[in-house]
MDAnalysis code that builds the backbone (N, CA, C; Angstrom):
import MDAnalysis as mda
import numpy as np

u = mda.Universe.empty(402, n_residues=134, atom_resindex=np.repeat(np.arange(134), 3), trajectory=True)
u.add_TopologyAttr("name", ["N", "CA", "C"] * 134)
u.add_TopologyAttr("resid", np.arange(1, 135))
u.add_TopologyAttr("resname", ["UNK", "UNK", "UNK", "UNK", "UNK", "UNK", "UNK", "UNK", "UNK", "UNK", "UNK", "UNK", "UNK", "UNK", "UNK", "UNK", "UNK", "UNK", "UNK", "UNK", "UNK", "UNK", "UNK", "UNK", "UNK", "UNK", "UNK", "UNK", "UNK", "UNK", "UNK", "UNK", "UNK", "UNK", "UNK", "UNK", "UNK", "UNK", "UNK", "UNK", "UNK", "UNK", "UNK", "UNK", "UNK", "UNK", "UNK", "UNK", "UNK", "UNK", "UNK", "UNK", "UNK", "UNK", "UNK", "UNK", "UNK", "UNK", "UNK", "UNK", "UNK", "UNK", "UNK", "UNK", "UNK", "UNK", "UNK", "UNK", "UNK", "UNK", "UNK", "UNK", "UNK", "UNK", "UNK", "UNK", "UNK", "UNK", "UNK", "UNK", "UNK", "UNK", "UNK", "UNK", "UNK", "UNK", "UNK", "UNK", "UNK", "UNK", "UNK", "UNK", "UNK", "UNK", "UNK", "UNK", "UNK", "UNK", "UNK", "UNK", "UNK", "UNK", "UNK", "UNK", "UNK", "UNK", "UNK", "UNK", "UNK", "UNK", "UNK", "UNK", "UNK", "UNK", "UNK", "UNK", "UNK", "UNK", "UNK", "UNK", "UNK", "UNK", "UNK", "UNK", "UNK", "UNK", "UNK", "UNK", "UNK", "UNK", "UNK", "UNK", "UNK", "UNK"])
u.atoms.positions = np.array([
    [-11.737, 19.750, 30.193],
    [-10.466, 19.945, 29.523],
    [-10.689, 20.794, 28.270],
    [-10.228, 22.183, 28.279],
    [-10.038, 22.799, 27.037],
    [-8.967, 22.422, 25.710],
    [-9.554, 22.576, 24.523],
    [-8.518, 22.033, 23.752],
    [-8.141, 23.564, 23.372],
    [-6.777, 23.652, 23.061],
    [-6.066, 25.252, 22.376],
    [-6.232, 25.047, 21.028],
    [-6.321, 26.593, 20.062],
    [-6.571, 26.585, 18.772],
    [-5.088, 25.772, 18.377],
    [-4.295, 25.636, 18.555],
    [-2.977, 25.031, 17.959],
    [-3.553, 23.461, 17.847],
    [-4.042, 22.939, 18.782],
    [-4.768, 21.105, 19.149],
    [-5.790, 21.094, 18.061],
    [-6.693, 22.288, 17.547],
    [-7.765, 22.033, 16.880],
    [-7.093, 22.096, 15.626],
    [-5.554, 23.287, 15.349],
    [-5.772, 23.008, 13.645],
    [-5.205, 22.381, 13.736],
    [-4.042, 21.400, 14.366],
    [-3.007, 20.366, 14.088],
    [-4.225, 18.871, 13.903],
    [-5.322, 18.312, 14.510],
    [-6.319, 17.945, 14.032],
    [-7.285, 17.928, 13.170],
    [-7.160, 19.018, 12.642],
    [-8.100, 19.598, 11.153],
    [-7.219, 19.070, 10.020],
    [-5.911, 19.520, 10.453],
    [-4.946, 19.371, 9.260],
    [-4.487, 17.908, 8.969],
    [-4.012, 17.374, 10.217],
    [-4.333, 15.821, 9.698],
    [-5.296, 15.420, 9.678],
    [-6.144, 15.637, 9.500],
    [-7.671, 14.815, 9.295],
    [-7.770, 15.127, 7.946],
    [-7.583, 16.530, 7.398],
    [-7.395, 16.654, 6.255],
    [-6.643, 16.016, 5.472],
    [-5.367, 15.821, 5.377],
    [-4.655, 15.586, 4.738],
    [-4.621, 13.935, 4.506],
    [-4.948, 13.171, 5.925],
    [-5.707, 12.071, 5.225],
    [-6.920, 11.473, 4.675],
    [-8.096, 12.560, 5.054],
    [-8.906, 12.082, 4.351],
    [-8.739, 12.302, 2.435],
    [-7.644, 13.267, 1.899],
    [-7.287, 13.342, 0.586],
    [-6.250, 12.570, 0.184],
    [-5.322, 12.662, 0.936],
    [-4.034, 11.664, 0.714],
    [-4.232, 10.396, 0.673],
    [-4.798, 9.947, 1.596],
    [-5.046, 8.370, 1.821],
    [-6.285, 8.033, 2.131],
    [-7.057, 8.272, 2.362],
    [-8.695, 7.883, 1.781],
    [-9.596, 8.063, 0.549],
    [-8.733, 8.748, 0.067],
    [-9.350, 9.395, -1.766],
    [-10.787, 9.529, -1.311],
    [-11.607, 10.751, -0.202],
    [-12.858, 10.842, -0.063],
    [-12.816, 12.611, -0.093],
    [-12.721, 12.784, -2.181],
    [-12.746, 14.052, -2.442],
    [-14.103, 14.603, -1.542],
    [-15.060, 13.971, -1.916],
    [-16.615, 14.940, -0.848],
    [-16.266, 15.539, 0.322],
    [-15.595, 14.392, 1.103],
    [-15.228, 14.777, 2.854],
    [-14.378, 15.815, 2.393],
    [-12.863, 15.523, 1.970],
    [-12.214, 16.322, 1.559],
    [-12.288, 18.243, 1.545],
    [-13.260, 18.067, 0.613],
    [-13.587, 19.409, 0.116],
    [-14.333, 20.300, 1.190],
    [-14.948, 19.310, 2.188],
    [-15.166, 20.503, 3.539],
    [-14.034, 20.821, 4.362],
    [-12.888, 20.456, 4.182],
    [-11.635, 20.729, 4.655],
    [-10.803, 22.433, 4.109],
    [-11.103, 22.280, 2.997],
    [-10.231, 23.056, 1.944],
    [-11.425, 24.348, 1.658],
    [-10.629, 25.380, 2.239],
    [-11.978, 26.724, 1.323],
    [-11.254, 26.504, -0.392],
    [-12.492, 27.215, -1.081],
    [-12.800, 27.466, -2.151],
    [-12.206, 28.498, -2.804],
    [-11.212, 29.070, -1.824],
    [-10.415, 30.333, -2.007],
    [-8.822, 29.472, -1.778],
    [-9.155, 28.516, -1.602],
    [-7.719, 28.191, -1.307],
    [-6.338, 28.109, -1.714],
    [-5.327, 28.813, -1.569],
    [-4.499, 29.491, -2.010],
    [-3.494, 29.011, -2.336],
    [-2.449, 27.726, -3.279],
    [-1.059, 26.950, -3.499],
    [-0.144, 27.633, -3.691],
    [1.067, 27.936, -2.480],
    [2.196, 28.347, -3.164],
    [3.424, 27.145, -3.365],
    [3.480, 25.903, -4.508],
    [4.187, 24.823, -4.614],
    [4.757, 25.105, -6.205],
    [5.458, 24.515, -6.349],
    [5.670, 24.735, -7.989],
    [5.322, 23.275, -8.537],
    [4.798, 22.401, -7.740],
    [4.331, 21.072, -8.174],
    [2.865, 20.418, -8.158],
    [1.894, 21.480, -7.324],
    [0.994, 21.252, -7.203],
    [-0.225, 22.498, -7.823],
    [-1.056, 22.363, -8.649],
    [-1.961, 23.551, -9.764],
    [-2.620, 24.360, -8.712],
    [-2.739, 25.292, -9.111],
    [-3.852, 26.486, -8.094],
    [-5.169, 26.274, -7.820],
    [-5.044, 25.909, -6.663],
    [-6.516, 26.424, -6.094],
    [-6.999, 24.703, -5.387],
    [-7.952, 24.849, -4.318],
    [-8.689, 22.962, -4.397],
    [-8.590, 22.083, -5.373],
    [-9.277, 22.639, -6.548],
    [-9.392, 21.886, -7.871],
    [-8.096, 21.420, -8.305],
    [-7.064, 22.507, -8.342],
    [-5.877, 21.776, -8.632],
    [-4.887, 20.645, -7.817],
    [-5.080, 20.958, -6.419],
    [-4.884, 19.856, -5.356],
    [-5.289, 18.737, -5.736],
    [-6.562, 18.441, -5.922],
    [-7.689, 17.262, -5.698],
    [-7.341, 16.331, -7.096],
    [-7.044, 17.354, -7.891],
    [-6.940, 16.938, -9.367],
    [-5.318, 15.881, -9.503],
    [-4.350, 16.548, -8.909],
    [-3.089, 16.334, -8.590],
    [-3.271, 14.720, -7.831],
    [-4.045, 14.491, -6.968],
    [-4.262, 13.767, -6.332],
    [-4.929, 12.312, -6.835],
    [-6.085, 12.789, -7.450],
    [-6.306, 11.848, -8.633],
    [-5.389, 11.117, -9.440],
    [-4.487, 11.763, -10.077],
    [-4.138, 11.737, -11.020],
    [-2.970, 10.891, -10.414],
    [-2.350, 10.946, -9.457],
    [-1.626, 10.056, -8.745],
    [-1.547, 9.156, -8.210],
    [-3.068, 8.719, -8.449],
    [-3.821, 7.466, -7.859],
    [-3.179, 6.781, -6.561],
    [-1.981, 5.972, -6.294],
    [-1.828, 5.366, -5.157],
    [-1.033, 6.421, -4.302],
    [-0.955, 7.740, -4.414],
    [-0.101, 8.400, -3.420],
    [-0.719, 8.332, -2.330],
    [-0.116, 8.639, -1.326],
    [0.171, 8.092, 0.311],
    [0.729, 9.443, 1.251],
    [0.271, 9.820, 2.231],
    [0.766, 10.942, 3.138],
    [0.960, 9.974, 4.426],
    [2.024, 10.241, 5.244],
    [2.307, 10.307, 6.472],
    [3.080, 11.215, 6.982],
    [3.286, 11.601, 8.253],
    [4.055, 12.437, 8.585],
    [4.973, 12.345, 9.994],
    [5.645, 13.240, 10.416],
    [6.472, 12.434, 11.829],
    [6.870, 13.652, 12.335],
    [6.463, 14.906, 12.460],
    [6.409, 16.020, 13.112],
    [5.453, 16.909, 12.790],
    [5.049, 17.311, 13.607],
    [3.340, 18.477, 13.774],
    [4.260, 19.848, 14.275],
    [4.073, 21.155, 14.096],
    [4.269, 22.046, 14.933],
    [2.646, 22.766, 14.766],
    [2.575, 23.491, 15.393],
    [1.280, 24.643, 15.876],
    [1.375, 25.640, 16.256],
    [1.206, 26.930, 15.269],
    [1.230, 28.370, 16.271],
    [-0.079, 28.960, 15.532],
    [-0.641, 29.677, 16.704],
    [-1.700, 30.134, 16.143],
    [-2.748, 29.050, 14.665],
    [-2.552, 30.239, 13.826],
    [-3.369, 30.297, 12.354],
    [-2.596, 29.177, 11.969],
    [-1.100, 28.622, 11.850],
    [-0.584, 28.284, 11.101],
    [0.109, 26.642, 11.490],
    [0.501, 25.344, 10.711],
    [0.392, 23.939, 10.954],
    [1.573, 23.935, 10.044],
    [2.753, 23.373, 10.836],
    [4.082, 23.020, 10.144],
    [4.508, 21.716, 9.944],
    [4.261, 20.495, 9.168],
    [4.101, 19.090, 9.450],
    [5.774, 18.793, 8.120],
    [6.365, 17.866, 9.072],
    [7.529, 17.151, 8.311],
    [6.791, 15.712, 7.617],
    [6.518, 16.169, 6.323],
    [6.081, 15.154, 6.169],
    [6.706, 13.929, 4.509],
    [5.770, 12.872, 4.605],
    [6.225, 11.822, 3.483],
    [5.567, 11.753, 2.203],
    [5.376, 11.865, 1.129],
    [4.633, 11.814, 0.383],
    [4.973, 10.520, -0.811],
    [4.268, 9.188, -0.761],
    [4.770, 8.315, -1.488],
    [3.697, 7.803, -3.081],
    [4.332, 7.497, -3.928],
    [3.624, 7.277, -5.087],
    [4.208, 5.917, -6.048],
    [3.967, 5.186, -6.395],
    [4.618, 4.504, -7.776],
    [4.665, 5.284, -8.919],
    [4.252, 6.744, -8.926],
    [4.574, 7.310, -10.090],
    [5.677, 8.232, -9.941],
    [6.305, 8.154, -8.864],
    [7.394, 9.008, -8.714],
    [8.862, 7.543, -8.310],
    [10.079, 7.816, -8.710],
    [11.197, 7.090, -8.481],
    [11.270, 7.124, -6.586],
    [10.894, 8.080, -6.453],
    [11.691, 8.378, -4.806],
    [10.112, 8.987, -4.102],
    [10.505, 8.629, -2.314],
    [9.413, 9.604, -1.694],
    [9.548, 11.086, -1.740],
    [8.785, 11.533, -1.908],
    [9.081, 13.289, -1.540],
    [8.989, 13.742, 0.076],
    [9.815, 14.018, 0.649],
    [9.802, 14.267, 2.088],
    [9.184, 15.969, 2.175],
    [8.511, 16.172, 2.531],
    [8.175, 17.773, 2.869],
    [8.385, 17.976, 4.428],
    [8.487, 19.752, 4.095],
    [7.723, 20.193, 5.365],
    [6.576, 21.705, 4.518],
    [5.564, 21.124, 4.959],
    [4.520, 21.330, 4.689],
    [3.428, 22.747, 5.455],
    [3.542, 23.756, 5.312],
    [2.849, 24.312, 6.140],
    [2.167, 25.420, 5.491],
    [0.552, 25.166, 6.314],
    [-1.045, 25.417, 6.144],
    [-1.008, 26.514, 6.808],
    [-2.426, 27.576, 6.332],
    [-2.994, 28.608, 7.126],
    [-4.227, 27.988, 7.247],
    [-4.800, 28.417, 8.771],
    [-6.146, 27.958, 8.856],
    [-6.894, 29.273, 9.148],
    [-8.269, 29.106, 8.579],
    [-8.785, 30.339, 8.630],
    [-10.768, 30.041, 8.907],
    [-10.803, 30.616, 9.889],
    [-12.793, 29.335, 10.360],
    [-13.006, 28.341, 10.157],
    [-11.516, 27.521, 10.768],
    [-11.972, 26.078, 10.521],
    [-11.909, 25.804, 8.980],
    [-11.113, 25.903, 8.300],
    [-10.843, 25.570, 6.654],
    [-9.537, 25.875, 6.353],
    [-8.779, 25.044, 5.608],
    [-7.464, 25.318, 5.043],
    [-7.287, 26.187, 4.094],
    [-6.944, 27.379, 4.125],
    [-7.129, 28.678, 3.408],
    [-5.721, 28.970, 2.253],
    [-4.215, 28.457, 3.022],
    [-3.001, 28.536, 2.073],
    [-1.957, 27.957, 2.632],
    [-1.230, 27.117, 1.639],
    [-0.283, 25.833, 1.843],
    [0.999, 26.552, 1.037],
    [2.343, 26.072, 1.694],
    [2.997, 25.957, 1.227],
    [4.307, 24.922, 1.620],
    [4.930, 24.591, 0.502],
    [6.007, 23.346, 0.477],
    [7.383, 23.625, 0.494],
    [8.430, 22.456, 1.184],
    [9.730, 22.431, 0.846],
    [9.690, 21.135, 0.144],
    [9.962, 20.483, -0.890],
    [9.770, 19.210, -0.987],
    [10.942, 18.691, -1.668],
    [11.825, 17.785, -1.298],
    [13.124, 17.010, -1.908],
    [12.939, 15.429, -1.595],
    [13.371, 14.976, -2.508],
    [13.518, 13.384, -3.157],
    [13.980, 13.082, -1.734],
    [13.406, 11.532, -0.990],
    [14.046, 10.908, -0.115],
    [15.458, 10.247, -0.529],
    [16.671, 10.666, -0.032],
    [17.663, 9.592, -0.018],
    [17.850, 8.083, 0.346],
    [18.138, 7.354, -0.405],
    [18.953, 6.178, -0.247],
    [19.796, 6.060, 0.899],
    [20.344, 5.084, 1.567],
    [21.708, 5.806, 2.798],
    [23.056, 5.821, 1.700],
    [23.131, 5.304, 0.390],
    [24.527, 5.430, -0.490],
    [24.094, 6.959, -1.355],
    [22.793, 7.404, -1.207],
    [22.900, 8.829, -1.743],
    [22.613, 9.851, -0.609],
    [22.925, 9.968, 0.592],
    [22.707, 10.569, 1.796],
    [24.124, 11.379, 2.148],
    [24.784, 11.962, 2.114],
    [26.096, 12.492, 2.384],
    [26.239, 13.070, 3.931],
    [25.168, 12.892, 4.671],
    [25.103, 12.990, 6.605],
    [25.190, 11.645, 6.871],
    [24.574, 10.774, 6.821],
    [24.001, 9.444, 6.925],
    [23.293, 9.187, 7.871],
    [22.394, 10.036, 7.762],
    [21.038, 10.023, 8.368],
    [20.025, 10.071, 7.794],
    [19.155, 9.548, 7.521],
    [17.139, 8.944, 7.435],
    [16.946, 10.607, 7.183],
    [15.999, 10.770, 6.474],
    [15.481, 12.115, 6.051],
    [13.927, 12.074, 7.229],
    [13.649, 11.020, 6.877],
    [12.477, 10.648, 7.195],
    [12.446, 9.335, 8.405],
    [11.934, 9.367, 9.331],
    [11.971, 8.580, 10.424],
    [13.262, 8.091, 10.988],
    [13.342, 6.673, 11.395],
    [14.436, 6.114, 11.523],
    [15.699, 5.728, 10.498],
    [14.733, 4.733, 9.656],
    [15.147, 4.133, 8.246],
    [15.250, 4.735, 7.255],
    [16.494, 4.327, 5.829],
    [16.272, 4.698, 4.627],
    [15.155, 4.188, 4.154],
    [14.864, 4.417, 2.582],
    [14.010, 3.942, 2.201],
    [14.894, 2.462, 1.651],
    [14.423, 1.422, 1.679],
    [14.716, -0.050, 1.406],
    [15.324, -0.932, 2.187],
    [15.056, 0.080, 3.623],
    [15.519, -0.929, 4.926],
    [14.192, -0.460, 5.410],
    [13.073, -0.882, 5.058],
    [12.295, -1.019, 6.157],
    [11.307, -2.031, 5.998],
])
């Protein structure tokens, strides 16, 4: 069974993203991420260092996610981002360039999860549930 480059980075990328998000194992981490690595977020500092640092500094934040896409070079993930230092989750969609097996440049959509009394569709941003029904 061949795996396609889309199977290998959608696997790189979550492997990545939890071994930083939710394993806090900057070492592993950092073989994930080139050294060139490129942030276009207005919330997160330039470069690995500023990722990793961001991450720290946020101590209990949390990644999950609930959609993967894959084309080629590039990893499009709908994802959750949770903290006690923030009021609300940040829901993203999140999408990576991969470049020899290393995450080379990221960029974000990221907005506050709704409540269902601050939701004006009344639909879950994120999975099924609001946040405080689950």
């Amino acid at each position: 069974m061949t795996t396609t480059l889309e199977e290998k980075n959608t696997a790189l990328v979550l492997d990545a993203l939890d071994t930083l998000f939710n394993r806090k194992d900057y070492g592993k981490a950092a073989q994930f991420w080139s050294e060139s690595y490129v942030q276009h977020s207005r919330h997160v500092p330039a470069g690995r260092d500023g990722l990793f640092g961001l991450v720290r500094s946020l101590g209990d934040v949390r990644f999950e996610y609930d959609m993967v896409v894959a084309k080629d070079d590039f990893v499009w993930l709908h994802s959750r981002y949770t903290s006690s230092a923030t009021p609300a989750a940040l829901i993203a969609v999140d999408i990576l360039r991969i470049e020899d097996g290393k995450l080379v440049e990221h960029w974000d959509v990221l907005q506050d999860e709704p409540t269902r009394s601050e939701s004006a569709g009344g639909h879950p941003m994120f999975g099924d549930t609001f946040p405080g029904e689950r």
